[in-house]
C-alpha positions, 0 to 999 in steps of 0.5 A: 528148581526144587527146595526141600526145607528142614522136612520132618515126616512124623508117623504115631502108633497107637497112642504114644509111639511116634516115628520120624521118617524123615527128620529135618531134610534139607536139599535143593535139586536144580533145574535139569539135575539128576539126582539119586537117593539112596539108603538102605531100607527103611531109611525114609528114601521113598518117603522123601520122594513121595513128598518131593512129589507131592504123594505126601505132605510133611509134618512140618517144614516144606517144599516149594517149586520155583518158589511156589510152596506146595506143601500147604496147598489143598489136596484139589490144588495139589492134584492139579500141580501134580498133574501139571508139573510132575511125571511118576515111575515107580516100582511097580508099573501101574499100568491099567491091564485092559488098556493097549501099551499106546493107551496107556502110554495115552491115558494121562491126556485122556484123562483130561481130554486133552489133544495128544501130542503125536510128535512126542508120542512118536519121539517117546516110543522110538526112543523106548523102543516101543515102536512094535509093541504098541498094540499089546496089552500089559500082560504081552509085555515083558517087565522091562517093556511094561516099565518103559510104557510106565516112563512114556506115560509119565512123559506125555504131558511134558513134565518138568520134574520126573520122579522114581521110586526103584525104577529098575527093582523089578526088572532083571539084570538085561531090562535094568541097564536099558531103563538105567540108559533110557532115564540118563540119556532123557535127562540129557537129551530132554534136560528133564529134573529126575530124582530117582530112589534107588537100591542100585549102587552101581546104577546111582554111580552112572552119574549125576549127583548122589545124596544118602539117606539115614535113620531120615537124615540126609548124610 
């Protein structure tokens, strides 16, 4: 589904120095996959997500979905493809704080005025365990309950690839293994693609496939 093609990110400092972040990537992530990266820090993990995803575009080399080359498109037609292909979980949940946990849950079909799908909704907050919470506000919620808001967002407009960034880094060691469970067991269930950049190794170790990061080489 997904080919990552000899990627290289640059970053200049001032005027000479130069960074690669990522430095000649290579990859193919399959349909319905699930796949972690892990490095250690700095190593240029969430910078491979984040252009994976299309958060970012590489300074040379390129991604392509089913054969659609994304990496070149404008930021208006990358938006659009993000939007309709790709859900986001990141570390930090990003939920709007005036907003109930269903309107968050809600917001990327009201965004686009779109009709929302009440049999998913329904299906997502079951499954989440969000069935009793979805009247309270972020600041009501515990981290592992605003986290699981965050992965039923980016799951309501049925998104064929799921990508995370350190899903579980703010979350204690309890509300860690639920998420982990929750993102193995959508994978199986909803056969999503999940890329997931984590720290965790025991988490990375639950299945699917494991690639390493290093110095922004994939090793």
């Amino acid at each position: 589904m997904i080919t990552v093609n000899n990627v290289v990110k640059e970053y200049t400092f001032g005027t000479d120095n130069k960074i690669n972040a990522l430095d000649g990537c290579s990859l193919v992530i399959n349909d319905g996959e699930i796949v972690f990266v892990v490095g250690k820090s700095g190593s240029g993990k969430s910078t491979l997500l984040h252009i994976i995803g299309g958060l970012d575009k590489p300074t040379s080399g390129n991604v392509t979905y089913n054969e659609k080359e994304i990496s070149s498109l404008s930021e208006s037609a990358l938006s659009l493809f993000r939007r309709d292909h790709i859900g986001y979980v990141f570390q930090e949940y990003n939920l709007v704080p005036e907003l109930t946990a269903e309107e968050n849950i809600k917001y990327p079909a009201m965004l686009q005025r779109k009709t929302v799908d009440k049999k998913l909704f329904n299906y997502l907050i079951e499954t989440l365990g969000l069935s009793n919470r979805t009247s309270h506000l972020p600041s009501q919620l515990s981290g592992g309950q605003q986290q699981r808001v965050a992965i039923a967002r980016a799951l309501m407009m049925d998104p064929k690839v799921v990508l995370c960034d350190e899903p579980t880094g703010n979350l204690d060691s309890k509300s860690s293994e639920a998420v982990q469970n929750i993102l193995l067991s959508l994978n199986e269930e909803l056969k999503k693609t999940i890329v997931i950049v984590t720290h965790d190794k025991e988490f990375s170790e639950k299945g699917g496939r494991i690639i390493e990061i290093s110095d922004g080489r994939i090793v």
